[in-house]
N, CA, C and O atoms as CSV, one atom per row, in Angstrom:
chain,resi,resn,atom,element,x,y,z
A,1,UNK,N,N,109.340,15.097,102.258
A,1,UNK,CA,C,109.771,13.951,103.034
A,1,UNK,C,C,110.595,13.050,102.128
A,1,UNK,O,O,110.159,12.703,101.030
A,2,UNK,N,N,112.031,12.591,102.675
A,2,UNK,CA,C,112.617,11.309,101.879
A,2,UNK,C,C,112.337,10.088,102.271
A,2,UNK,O,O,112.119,9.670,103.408
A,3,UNK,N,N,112.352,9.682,101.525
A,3,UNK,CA,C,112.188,7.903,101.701
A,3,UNK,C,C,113.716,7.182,101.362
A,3,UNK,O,O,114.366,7.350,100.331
A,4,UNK,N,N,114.028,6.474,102.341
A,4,UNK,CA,C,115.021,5.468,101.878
A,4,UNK,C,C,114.881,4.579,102.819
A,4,UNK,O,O,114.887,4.677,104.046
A,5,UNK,N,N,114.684,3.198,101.701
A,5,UNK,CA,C,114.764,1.781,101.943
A,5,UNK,C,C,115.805,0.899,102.281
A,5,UNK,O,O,116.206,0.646,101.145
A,6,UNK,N,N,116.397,0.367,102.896
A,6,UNK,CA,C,117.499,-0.088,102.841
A,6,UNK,C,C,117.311,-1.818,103.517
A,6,UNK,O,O,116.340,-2.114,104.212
A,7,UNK,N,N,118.613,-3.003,103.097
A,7,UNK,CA,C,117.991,-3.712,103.683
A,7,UNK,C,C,119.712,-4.191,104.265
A,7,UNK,O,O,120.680,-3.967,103.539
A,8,UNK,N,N,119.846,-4.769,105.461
A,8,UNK,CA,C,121.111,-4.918,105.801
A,8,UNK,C,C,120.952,-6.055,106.550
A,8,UNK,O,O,119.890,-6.651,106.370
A,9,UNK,N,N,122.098,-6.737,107.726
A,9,UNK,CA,C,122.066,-7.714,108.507
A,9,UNK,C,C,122.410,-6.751,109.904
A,9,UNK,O,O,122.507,-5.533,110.053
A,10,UNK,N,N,122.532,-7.825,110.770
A,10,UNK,CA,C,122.866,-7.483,112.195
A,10,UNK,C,C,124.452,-7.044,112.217
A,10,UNK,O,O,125.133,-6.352,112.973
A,11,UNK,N,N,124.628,-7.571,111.367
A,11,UNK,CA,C,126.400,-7.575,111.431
A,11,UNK,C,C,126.713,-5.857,110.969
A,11,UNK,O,O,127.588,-5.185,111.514
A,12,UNK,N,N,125.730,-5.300,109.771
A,12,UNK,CA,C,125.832,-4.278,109.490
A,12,UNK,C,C,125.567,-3.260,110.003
A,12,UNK,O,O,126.141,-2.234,109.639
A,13,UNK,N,N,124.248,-3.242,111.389
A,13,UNK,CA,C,123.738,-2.357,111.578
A,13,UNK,C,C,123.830,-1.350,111.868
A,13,UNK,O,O,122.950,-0.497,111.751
A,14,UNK,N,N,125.654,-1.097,112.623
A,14,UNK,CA,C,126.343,-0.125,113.261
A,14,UNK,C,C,126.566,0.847,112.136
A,14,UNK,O,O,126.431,2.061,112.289
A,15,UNK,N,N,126.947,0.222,110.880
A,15,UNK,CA,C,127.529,0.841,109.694
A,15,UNK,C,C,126.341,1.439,109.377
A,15,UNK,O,O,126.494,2.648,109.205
A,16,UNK,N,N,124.951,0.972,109.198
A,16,UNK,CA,C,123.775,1.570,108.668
A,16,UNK,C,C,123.252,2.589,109.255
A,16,UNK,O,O,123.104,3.650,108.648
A,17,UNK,N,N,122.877,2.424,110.574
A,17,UNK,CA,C,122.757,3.245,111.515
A,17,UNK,C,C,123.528,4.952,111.860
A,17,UNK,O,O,122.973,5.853,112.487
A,18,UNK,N,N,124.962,5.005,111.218
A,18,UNK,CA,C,126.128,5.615,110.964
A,18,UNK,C,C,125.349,6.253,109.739
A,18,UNK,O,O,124.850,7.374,109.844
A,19,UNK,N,N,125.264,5.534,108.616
A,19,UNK,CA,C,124.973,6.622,107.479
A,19,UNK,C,C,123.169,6.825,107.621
A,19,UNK,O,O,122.747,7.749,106.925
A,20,UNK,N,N,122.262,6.180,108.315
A,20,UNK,CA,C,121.523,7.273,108.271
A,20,UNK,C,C,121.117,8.334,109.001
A,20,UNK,O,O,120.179,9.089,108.744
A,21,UNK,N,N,122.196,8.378,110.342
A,21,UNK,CA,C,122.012,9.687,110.948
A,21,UNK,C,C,123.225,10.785,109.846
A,21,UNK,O,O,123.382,11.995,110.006
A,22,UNK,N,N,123.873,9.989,108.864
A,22,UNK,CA,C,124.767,11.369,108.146
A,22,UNK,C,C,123.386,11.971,107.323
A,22,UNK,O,O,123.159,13.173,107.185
A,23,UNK,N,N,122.744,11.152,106.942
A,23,UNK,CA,C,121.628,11.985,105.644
A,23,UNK,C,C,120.000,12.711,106.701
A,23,UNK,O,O,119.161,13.392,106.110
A,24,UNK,N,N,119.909,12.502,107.684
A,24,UNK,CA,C,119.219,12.816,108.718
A,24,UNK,C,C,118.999,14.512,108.060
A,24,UNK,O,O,119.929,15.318,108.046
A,25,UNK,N,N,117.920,14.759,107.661
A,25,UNK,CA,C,117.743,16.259,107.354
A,25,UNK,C,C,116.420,16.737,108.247
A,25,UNK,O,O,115.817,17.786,108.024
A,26,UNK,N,N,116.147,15.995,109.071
A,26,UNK,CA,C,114.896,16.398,110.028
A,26,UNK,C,C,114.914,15.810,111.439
A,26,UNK,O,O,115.525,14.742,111.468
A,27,UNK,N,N,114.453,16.173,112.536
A,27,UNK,CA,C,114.494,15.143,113.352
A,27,UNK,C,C,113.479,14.246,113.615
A,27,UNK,O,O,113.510,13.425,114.532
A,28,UNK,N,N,112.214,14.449,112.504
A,28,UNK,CA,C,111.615,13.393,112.705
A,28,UNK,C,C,111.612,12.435,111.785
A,28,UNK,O,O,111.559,12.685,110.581
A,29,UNK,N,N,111.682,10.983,112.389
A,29,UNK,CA,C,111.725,10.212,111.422
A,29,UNK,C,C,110.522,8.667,111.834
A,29,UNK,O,O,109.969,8.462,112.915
A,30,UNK,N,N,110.437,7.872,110.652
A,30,UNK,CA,C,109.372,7.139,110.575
A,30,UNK,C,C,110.478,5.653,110.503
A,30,UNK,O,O,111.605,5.674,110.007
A,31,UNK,N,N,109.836,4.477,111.106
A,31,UNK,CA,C,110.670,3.486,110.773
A,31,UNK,C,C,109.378,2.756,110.308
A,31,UNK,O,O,108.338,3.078,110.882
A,32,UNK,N,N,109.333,1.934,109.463
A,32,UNK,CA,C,108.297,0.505,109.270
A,32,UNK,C,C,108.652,-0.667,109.218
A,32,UNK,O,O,109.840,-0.509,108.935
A,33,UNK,N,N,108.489,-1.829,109.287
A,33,UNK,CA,C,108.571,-2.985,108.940
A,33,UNK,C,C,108.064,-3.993,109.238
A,33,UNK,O,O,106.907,-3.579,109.300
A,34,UNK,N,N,107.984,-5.220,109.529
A,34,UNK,CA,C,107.456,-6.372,109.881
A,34,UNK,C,C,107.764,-6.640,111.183
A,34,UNK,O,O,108.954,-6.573,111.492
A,35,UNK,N,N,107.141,-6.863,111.828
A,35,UNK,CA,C,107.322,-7.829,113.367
A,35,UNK,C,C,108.765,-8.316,113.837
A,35,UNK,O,O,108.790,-9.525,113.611
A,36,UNK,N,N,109.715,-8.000,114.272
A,36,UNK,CA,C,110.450,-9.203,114.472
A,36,UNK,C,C,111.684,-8.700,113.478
A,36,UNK,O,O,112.789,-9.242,113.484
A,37,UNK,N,N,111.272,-7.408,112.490
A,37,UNK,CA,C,112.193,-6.998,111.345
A,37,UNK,C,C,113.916,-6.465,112.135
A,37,UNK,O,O,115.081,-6.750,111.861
A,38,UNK,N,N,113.422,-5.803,112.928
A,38,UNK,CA,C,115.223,-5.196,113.532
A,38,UNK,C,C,114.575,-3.941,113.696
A,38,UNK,O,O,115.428,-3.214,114.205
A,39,UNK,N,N,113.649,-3.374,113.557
A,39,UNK,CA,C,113.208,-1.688,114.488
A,39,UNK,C,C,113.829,-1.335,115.408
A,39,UNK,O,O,114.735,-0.508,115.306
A,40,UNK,N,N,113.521,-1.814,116.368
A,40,UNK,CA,C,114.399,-1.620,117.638
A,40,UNK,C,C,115.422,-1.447,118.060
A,40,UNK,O,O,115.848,-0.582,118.826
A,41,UNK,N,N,116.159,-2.769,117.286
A,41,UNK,CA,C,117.366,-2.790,117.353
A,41,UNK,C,C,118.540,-1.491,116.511
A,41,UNK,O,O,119.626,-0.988,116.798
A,42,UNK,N,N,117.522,-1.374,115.346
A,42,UNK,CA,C,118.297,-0.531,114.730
A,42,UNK,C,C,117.984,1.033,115.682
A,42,UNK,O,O,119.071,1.574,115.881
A,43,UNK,N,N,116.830,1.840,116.281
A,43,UNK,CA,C,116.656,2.632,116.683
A,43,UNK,C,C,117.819,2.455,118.128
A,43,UNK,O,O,118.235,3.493,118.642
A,44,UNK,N,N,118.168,1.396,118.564
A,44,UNK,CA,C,119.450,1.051,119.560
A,44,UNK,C,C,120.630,1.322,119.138
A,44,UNK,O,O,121.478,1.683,119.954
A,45,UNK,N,N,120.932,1.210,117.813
A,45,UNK,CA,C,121.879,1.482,117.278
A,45,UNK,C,C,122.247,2.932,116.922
A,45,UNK,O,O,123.292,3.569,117.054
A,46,UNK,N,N,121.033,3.240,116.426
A,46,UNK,CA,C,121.061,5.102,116.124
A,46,UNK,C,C,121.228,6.031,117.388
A,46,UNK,O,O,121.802,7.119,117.351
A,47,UNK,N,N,120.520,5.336,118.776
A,47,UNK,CA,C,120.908,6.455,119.863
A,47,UNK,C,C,122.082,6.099,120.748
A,47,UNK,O,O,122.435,7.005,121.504
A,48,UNK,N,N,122.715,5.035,120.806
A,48,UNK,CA,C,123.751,4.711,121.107
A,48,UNK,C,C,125.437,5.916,121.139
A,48,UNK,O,O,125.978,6.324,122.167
A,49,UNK,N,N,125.765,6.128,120.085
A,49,UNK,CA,C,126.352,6.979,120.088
A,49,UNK,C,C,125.793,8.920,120.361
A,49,UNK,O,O,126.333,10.010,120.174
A,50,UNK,N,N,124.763,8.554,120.762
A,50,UNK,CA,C,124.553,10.148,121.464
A,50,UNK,C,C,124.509,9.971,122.786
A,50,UNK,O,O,124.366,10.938,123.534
């Protein structure tokens, strides 16, 4: 399993979202963070373009 941490803004998320479906070597993946962190939003961002 890889781990990568990353920490970005809203402004970025499209761009982030972009490179971590390029390094995507499984289809399952784990998100964590705090309450209120951007989960969602970023998992909005990742299925968006499919």
């Amino acid at each position: 399993m890889k781990t990568v941490a990353s920490t970005y803004n809203l402004q970025q998320i499209d761009s982030v979202a972009s490179d971590i479906l390029k390094q995507l070597e499984s289809k399952g993946v784990v998100f964590n963070g705090d309450l209120g962190a951007g989960k969602t939003t970023l998992l909005i961002a990742l299925l968006n373009p499919m």
